[in-house]
C-alpha positions as a Markdown table, in Angstrom:
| # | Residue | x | y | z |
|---|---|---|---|---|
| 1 | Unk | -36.1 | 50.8 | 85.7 |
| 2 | Unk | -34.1 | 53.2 | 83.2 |
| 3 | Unk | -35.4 | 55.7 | 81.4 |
| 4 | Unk | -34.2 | 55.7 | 78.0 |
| 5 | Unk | -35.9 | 57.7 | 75.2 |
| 6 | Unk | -35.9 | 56.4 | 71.3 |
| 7 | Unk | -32.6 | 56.5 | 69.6 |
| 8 | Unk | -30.7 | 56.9 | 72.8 |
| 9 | Unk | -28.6 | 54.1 | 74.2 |
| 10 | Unk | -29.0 | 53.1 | 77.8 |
| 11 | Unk | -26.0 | 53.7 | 80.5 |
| 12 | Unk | -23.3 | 51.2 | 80.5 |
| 13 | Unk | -24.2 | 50.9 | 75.8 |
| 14 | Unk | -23.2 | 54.8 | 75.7 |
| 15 | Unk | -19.3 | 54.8 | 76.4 |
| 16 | Unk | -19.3 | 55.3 | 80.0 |
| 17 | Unk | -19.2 | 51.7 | 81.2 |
| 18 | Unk | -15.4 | 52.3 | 81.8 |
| 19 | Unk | -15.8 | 55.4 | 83.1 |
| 20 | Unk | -15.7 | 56.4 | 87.0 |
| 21 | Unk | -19.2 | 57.4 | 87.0 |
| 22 | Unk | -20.6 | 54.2 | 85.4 |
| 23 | Unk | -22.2 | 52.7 | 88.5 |
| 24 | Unk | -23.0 | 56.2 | 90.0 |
| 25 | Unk | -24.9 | 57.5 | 86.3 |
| 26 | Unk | -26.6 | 54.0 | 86.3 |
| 27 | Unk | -27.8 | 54.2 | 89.7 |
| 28 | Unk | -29.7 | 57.7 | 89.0 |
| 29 | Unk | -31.1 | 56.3 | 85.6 |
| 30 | Unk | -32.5 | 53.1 | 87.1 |
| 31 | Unk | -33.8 | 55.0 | 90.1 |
| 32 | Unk | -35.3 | 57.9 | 88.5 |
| 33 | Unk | -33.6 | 60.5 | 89.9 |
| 34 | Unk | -32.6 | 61.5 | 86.8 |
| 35 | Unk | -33.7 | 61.1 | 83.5 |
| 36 | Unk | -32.0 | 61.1 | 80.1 |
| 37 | Unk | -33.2 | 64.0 | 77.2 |
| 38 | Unk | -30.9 | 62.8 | 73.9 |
| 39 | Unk | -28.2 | 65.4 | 74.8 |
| 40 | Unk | -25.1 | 64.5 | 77.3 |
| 41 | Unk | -25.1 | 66.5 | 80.0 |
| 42 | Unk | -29.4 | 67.6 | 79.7 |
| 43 | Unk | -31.1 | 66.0 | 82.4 |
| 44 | Unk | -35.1 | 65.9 | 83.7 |
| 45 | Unk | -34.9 | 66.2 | 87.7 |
| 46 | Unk | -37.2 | 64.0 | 89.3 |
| 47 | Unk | -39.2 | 65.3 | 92.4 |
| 48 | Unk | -36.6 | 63.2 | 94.7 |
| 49 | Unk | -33.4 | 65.2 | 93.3 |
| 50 | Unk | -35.6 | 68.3 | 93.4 |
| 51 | Unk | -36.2 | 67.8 | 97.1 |
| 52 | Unk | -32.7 | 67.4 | 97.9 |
| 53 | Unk | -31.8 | 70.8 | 95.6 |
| 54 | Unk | -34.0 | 72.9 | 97.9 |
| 55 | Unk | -32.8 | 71.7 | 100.9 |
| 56 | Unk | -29.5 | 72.7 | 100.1 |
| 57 | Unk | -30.5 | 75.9 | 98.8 |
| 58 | Unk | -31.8 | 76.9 | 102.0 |
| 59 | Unk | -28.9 | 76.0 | 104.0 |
| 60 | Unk | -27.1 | 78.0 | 101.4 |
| 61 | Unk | -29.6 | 81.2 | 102.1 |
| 62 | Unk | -29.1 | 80.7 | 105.9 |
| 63 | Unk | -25.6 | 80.4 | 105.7 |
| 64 | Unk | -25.3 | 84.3 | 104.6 |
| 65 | Unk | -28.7 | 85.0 | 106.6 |
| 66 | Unk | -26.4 | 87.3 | 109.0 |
| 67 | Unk | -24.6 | 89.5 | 106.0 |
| 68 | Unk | -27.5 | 91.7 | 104.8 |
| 69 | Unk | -26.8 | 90.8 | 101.3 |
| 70 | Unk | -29.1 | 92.5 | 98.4 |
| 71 | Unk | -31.4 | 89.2 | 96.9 |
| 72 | Unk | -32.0 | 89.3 | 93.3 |
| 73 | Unk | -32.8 | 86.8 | 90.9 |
| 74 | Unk | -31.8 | 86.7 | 86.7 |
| 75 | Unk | -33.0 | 85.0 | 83.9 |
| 76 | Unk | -31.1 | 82.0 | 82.3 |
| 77 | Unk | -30.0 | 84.2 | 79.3 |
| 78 | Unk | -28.3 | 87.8 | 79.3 |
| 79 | Unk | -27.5 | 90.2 | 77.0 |
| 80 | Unk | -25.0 | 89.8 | 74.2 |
| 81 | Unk | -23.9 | 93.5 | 75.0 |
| 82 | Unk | -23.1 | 92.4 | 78.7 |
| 83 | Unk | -21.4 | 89.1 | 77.3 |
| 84 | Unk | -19.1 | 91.2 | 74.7 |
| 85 | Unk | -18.1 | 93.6 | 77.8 |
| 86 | Unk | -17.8 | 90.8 | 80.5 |
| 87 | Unk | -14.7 | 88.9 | 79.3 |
| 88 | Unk | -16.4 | 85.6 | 79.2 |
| 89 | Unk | -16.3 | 85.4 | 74.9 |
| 90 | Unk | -12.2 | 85.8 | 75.3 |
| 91 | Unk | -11.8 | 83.3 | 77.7 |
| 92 | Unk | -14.3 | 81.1 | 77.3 |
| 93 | Unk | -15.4 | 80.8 | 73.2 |
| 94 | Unk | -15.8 | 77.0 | 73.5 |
| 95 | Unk | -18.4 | 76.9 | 76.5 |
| 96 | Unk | -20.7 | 79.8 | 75.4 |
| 97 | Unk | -24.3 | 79.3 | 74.2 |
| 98 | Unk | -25.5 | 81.3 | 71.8 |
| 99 | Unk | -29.4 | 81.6 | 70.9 |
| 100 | Unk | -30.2 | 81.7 | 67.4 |
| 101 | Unk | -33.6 | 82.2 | 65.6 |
| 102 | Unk | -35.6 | 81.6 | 62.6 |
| 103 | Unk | -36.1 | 85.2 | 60.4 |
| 104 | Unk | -36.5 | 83.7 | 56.8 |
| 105 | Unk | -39.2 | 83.5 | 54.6 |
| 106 | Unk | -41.9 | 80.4 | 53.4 |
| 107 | Unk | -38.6 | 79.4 | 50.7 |
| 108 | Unk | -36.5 | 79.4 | 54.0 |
| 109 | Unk | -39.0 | 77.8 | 56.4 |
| 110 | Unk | -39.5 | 75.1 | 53.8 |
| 111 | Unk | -35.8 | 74.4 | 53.8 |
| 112 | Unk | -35.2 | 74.6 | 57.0 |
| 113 | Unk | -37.9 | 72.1 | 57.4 |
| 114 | Unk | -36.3 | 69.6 | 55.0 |
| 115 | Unk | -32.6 | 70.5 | 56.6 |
| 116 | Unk | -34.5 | 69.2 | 59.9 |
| 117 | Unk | -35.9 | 66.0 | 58.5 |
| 118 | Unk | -32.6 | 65.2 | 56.6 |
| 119 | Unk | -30.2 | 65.7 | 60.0 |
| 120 | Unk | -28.0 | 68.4 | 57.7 |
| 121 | Unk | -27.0 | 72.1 | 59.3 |
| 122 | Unk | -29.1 | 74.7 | 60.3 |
| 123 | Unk | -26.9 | 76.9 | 60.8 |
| 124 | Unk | -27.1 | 79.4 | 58.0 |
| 125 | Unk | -30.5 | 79.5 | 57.9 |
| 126 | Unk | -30.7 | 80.5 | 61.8 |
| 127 | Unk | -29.7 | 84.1 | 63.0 |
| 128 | Unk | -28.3 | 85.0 | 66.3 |
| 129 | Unk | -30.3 | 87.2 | 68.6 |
| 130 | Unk | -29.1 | 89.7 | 71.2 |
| 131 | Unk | -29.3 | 87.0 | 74.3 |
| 132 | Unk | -27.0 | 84.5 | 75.0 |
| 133 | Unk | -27.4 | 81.5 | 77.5 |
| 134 | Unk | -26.2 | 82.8 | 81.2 |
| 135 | Unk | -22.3 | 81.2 | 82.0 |
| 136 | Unk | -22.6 | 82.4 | 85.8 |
| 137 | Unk | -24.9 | 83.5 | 87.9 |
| 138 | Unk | -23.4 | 86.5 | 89.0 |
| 139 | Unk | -22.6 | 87.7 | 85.2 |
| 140 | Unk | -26.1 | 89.5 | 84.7 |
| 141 | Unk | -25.6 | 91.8 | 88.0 |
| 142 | Unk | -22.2 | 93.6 | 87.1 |
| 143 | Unk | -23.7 | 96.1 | 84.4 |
| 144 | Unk | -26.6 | 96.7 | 86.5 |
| 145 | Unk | -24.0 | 97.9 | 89.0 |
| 146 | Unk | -22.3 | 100.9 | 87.2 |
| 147 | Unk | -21.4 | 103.9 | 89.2 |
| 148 | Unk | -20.3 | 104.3 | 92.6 |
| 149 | Unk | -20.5 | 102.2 | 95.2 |
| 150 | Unk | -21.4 | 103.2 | 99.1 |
| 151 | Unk | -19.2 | 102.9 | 101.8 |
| 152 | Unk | -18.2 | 99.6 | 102.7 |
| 153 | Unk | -19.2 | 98.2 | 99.3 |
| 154 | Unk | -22.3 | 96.0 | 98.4 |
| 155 | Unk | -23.1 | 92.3 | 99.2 |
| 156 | Unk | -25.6 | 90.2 | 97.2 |
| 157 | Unk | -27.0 | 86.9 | 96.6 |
| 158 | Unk | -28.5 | 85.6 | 93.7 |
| 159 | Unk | -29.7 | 82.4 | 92.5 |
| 160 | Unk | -30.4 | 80.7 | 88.9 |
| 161 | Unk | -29.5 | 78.4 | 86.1 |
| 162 | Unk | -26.1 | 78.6 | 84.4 |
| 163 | Unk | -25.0 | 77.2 | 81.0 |
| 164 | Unk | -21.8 | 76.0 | 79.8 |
| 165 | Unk | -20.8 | 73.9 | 76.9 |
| 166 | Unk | -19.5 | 71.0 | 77.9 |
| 167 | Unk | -21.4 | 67.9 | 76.7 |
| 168 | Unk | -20.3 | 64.7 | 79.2 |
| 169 | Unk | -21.7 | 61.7 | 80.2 |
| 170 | Unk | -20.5 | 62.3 | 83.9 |
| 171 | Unk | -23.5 | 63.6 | 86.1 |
| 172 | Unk | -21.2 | 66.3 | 87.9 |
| 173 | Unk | -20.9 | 67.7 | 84.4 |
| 174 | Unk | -23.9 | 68.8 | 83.6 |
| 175 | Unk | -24.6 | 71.5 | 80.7 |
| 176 | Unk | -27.1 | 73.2 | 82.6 |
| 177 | Unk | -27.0 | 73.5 | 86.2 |
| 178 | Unk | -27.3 | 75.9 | 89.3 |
| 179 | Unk | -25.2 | 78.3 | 91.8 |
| 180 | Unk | -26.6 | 80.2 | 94.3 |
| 181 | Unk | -23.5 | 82.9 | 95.1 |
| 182 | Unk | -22.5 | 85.5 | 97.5 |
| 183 | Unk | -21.2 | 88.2 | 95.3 |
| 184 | Unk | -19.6 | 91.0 | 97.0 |
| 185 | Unk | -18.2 | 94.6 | 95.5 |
| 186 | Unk | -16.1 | 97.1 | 97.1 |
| 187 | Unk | -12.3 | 97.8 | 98.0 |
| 188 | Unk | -9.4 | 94.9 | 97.5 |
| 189 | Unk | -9.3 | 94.4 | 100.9 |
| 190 | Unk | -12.8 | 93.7 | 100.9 |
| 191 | Unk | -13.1 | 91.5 | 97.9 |
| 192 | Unk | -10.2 | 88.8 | 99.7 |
| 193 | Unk | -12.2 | 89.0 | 102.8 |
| 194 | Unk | -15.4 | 88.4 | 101.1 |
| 195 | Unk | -13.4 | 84.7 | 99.2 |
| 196 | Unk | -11.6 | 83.8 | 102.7 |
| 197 | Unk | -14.9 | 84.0 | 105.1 |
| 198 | Unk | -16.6 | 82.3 | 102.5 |
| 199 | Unk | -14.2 | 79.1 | 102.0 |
| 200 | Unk | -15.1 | 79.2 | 106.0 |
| 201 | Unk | -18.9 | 79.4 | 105.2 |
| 202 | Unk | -18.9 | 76.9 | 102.2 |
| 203 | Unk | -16.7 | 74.3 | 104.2 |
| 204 | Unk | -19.0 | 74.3 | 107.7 |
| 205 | Unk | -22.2 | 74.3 | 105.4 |
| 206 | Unk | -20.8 | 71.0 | 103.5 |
| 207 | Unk | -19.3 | 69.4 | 106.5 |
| 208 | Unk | -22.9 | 69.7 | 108.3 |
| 209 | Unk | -24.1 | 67.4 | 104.9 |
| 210 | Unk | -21.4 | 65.0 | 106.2 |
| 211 | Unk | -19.2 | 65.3 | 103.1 |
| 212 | Unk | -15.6 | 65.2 | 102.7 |
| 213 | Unk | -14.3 | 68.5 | 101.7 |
| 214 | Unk | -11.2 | 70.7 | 101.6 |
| 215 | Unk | -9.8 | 73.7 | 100.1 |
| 216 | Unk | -8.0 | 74.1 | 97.2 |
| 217 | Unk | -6.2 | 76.3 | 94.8 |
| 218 | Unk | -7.9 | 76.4 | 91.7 |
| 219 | Unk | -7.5 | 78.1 | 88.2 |
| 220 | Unk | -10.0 | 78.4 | 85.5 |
| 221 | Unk | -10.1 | 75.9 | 82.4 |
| 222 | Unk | -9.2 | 79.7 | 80.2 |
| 223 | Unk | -8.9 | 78.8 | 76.5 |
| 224 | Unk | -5.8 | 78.7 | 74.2 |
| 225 | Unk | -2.0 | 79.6 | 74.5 |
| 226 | Unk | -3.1 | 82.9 | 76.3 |
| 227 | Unk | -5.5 | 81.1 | 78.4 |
| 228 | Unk | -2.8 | 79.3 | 79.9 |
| 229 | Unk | -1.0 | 82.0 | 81.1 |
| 230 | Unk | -4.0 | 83.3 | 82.7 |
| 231 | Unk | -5.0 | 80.2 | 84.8 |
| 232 | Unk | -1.5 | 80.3 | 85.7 |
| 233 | Unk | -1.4 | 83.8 | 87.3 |
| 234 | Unk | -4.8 | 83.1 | 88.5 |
| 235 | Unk | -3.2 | 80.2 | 90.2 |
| 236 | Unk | 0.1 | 81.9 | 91.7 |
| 237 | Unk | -2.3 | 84.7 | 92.9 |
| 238 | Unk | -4.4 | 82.5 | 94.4 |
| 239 | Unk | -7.8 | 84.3 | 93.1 |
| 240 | Unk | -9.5 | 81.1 | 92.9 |
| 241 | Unk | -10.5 | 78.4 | 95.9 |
| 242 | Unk | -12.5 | 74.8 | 95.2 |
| 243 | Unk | -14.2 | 73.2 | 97.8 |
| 244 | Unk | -13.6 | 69.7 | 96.4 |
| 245 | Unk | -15.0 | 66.5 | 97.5 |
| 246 | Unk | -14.3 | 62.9 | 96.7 |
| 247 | Unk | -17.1 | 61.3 | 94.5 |
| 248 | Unk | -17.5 | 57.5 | 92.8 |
| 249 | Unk | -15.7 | 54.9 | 93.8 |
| 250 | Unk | -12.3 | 55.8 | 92.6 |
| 251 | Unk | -12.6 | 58.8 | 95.1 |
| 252 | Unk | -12.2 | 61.6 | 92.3 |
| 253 | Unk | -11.7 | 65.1 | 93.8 |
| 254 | Unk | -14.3 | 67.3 | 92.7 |
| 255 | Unk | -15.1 | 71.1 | 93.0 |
| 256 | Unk | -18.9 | 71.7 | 94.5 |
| 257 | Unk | -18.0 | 75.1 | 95.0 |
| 258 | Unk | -15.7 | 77.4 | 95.0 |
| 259 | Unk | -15.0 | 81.4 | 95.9 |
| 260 | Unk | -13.4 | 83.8 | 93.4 |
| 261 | Unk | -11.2 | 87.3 | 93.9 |
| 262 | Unk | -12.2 | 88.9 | 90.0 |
| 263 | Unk | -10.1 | 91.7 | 91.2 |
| 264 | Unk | -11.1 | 95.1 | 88.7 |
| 265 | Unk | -12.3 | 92.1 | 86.0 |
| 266 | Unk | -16.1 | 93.2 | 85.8 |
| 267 | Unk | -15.6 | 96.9 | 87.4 |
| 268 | Unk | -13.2 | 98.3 | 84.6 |
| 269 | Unk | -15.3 | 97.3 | 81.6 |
| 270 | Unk | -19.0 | 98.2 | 84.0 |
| 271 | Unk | -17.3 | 101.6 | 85.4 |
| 272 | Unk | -18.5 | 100.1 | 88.9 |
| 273 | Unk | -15.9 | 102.4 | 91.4 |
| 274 | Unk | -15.2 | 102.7 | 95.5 |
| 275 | Unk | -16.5 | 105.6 | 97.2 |
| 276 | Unk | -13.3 | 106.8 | 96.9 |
| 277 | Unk | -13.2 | 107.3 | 93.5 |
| 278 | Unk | -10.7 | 103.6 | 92.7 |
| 279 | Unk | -12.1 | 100.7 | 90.8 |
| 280 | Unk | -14.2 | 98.6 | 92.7 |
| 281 | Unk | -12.7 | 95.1 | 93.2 |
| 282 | Unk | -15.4 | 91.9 | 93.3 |
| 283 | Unk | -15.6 | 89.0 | 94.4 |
| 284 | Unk | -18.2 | 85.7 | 94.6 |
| 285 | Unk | -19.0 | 82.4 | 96.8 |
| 286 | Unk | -20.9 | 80.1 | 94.9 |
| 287 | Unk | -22.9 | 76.8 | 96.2 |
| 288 | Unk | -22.9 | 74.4 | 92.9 |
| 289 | Unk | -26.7 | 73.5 | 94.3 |
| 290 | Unk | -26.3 | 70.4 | 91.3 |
| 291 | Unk | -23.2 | 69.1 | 92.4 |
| 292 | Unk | -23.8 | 69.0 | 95.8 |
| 293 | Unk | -26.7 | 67.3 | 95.4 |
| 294 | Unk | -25.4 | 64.9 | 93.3 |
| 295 | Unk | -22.2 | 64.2 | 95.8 |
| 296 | Unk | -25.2 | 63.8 | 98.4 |
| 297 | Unk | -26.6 | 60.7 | 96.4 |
| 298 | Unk | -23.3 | 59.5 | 95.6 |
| 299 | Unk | -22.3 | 59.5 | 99.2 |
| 300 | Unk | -25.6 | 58.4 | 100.6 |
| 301 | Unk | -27.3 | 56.2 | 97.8 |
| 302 | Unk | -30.3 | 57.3 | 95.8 |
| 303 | Unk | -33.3 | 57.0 | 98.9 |
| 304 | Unk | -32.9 | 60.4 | 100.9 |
| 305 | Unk | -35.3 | 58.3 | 103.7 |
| 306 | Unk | -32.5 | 55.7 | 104.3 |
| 307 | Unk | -29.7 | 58.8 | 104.7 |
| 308 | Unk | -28.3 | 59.1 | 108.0 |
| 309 | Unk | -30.9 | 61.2 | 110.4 |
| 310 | Unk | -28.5 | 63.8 | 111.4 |
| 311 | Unk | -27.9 | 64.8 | 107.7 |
| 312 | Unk | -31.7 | 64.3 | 106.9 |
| 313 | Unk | -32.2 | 66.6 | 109.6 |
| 314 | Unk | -29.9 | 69.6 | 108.3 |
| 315 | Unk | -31.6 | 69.3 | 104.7 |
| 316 | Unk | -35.6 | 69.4 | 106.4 |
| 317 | Unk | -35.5 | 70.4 | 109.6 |
């Protein structure tokens, strides 16, 4: 049966019974595989979906097992000092998430306890604080990485939640999700290794699952006049790969990972160099854990014990 929560309609009343996804969101709701909160996009994870996350996150750890990389994890917010230096405020404004808090007094409290009740803005009674909600996994680790690199660079892999601001009815785009990612640092010619092995990585670990996946050029969705200029020269660089897979039944191409050449982007403003004294180039694999998941249970249905056996058997061995 559906989960629906007070004051929030159920799939197919919401606006999405048109949409590509229709069937595939209803499916999850009436399953329980995933579970409405009032916001697009905020989902609970039942223990089904969460069985199916961790067995693609350990294919994703053994499938850079052999590299060596440094394994760190990061909280779901970072700094607003690393935010300001990282880029991600210029090119991205409209998916950031801020997080505010309360400083006021009782006269405030009390008003922003009648604001609440009466559904008007909180905003000017809230006050940002110096942590913002994590974009990317990788984000936290550049700052940390300031100075000069060994020989030969550094590999890591990290793991965690990631937040973006882009409220959708369509399960692929969730507002909060994870990527586990291969980040490397170190010469140029390093960095477009590091993206080119990893496309080969990404696409033997997904066509193990059984899923349809290629390649492809990709830019970032930038923002504004500028931004278009950027995904552009992203584009005719060819910094940016998608592993994309077709999902619903329309067959709609969609990225479930990708693997990124930054080039000097987080180095310059992080003063992260080569043993040689030269700005450190990076680059970054990452597993969407969510979306792959979810392309799983599109693909296969929403019972994991009725999936084909060989697949079944690279999730839980």
């Amino acid at each position: 049966m559906a989960v629906s929560e007070p004051g929030v309609a159920a799939p197919g009343g919401d606006g999405t019974a048109d949409e590509p996804w229709a069937d595939f969101r209803r499916s999850l709701l009436d399953d329980g595989i995933l579970l409405l909160t009032g916001v697009d996009g905020i989902y609970g994870r039942s223990a089904t979906y969460e069985s199916i996350v961790e067995g693609v996150d350990r294919l994703a750890v053994a499938s850079g097992a052999d590299l060596g990389a440094i394994n760190l994890r990061f909280p779901p917010v970072m700094p607003w000092a690393t935010f300001e230096r990282n880029g991600y405020l210029e090119s991205f404004p409209d998916q950031m998430g801020s997080v505010h808090t309360f400083r006021g007094n009782e006269k405030d409290h009390a008003e922003l306890l009648r604001r609440t009740e009466a559904h008007e803005d909180r905003g000017s009674l809230l006050e940002t604080t110096d942590i913002v909600l994590c974009p990317a996994a990788c984000h936290a680790l550049y700052p940390t990485q300031s100075g000069v690199l060994p020989e030969g660079g550094r590999r890591f892999e990290i793991y965690g939640y990631c937040f973006r601001h882009e409220p959708s009815t369509d399960p692929f785009r969730m507002q909060s999700f994870r990527m586990h990612e291969f980040v490397y640092l170190g010469t140029p010619v390093g960095a477009l290794a590091h993206r080119d092995e990893w496309i080969a990585r990404g696409l033997d670990v997904l066509t193990r699952l059984g899923l349809e996946v290629e390649s492809e050029v990709a830019n970032d969705p930038f923002f504004g006049r500028p931004g278009r200029m950027l995904a552009a020269n992203q584009r005719a660089e060819e910094l940016k790969y998608e592993l994309v897979a077709p999902v619903f039944a329309a067959r709609r191409p969609t990225a479930i990972a990708s693997s990124n050449c930054h080039i000097d982007h987080f180095s310059r403003p992080f003063g992260i160099t080569t043993a040689d004294g030269d700005l450190a180039h990076t680059a970054c694999f990452g597993f969407g854990v969510d979306r792959i998941t979810l392309a799983l249970l599109d693909r296969y249905g929403t019972d994991p014990g009725a999936w084909p056996a060989g697949v079944r058997s690279v999730l839980w061995p």
